[in-house]
N, C-alpha and C positions, 0 to 999 in steps of 0.2 A: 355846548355840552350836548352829547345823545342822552337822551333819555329808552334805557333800556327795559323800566319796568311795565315792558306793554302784558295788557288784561293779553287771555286768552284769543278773545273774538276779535284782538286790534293786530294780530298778527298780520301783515301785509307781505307780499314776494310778487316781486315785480320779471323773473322769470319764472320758469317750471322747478318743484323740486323731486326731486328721485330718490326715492329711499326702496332701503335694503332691509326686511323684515327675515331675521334671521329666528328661526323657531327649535327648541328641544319638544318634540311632541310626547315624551313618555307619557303624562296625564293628557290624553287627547280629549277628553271634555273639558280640561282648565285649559289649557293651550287652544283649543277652539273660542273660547268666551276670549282672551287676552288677543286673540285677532280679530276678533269682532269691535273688540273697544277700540286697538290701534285703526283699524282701517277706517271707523265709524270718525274718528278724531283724522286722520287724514284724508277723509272725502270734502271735511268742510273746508281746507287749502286746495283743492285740486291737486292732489300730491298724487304721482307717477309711484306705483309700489310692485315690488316686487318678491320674491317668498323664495327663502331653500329653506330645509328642512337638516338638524344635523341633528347623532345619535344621543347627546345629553347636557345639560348646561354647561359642561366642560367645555362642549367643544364649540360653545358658542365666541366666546374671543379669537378664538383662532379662526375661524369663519371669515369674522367679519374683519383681523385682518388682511386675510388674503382679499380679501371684495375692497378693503380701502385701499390695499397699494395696487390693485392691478384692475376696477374696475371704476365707473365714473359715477357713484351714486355719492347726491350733499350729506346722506348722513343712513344712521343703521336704527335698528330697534330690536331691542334683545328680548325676545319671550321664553318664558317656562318656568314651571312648578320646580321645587327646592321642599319636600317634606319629611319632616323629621324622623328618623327610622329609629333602630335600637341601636346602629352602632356609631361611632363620629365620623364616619362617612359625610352626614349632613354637614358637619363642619367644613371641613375640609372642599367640599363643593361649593358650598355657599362663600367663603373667603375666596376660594382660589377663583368663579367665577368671576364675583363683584372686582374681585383687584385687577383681572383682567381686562375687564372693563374700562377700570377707568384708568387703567395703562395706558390704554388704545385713545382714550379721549384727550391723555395729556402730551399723545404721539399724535394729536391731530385730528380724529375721526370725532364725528360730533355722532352721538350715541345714546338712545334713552335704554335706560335699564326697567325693564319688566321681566325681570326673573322673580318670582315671589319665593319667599322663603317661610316656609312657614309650616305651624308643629303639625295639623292637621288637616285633614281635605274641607270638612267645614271652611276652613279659616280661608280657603285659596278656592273656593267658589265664592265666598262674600267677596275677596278681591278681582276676583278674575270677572263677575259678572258683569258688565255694562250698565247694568243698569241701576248696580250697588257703586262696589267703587271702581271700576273700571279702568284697575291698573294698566291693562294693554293701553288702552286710550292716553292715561299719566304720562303713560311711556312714550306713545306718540307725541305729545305736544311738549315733551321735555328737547325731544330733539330736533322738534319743529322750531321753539325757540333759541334751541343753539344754530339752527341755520340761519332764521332770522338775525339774532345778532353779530354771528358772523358775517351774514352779507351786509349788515348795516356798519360795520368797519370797516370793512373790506369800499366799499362805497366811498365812506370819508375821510378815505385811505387815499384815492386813486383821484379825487377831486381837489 
C-alpha cells in the first residue's frame, strides 16, 4: 500500500517539476502577496515556474487549458481576488471560475486553486498575505501534492 498522506516538508520529486502560475491581476496588491506565498512554497521544491497574466478570474480555466493541452508544465496554479460588489456578478464569477477549475482537474490537469473569494479587501489581504494565511502558498503545495501523488502512481504503475 502507498501511503499518501505525506506532511508538507516530506514532499519528495525525484525529477524537476514545472508549473504554470496563471494570474487575474485586477487587485494588484492581493495578486502580488498570493505570488509571493506561491513562489515562497515553490522555492522549497526547487520548482521551475513560470507566470502569464490574464484579464480576470474568468479567463483563468481557459488559460490554463490551452497551457495543459499544448504545453509541457506538471501542474498550474490559479491566483486572484473574487470580491463581493453590489450586483451577482460575484456570483456568477466565483462558481463559473471554481467549476472550471475543477473541470480541468477531473480532465487531467493537477491544479491548485487560489482564487479568494471574498466579501471584502480586508478579508483577501488576511489571505493573500504570506505571512497570515498565505493562500498563494495553499495554492502552491495543493498542486505540488497532486504532482507528487501523481508521480508516485504513475511509478507504481510502471514497476
Amino acid at each position: 500500500m502507498i501511503n499518501f498522506n505525506q506532511k508538507q516538508q516530506n514532499l519528495k520529486f525525484n525529477r524537476p517539476v514545472n508549473i504554470l502560475i496563471v494570474v487575474a491581476p485586477y487587485y494588484n496588491e492581493i495578486s502580488d502577496q498570493l505570488i509571493l506565498g506561491a513562489e515562497t512554497e515553490c522555492k522549497k521544491y526547487d520548482t521551475s515556474i513560470d507566470f502569464i497574466n490574464v484579464p480576470g478570474a474568468l479567463e483563468i480555466p481557459p488559460a490554463i487549458r490551452l497551457a495543459h493541452e499544448n504545453l509541457n508544465y506538471d501542474g498550474f496554479i490559479a491566483l486572484g481576488c473574487i470580491i463581493r460588489g453590489e450586483t451577482s456578478h460575484y456570483d456568477t464569477v466565483c462558481s463559473d471560475s471554481s467549476n472550471g477549475l475543477m473541470l480541468l482537474g477531473l480532465r487531467g490537469a493537477n491544479v491548485g486553486n487560489g482564487i479568494l473569494t471574498v466579501e471584502n479587501v480586508d478579508q483577501a489581504e488576511k489571505r493573500a498575505n504570506p505571512k497570515k494565511m498565505s493562500k498563494g502558498g495553499g495554492a502552491a503545495h495543493a498542486v505540488l501534492s497532486l504532482i507528487h501523488y501523481e508521480r508516485n502512481i504513475t511509478e507504481k504503475t510502471e514497476n
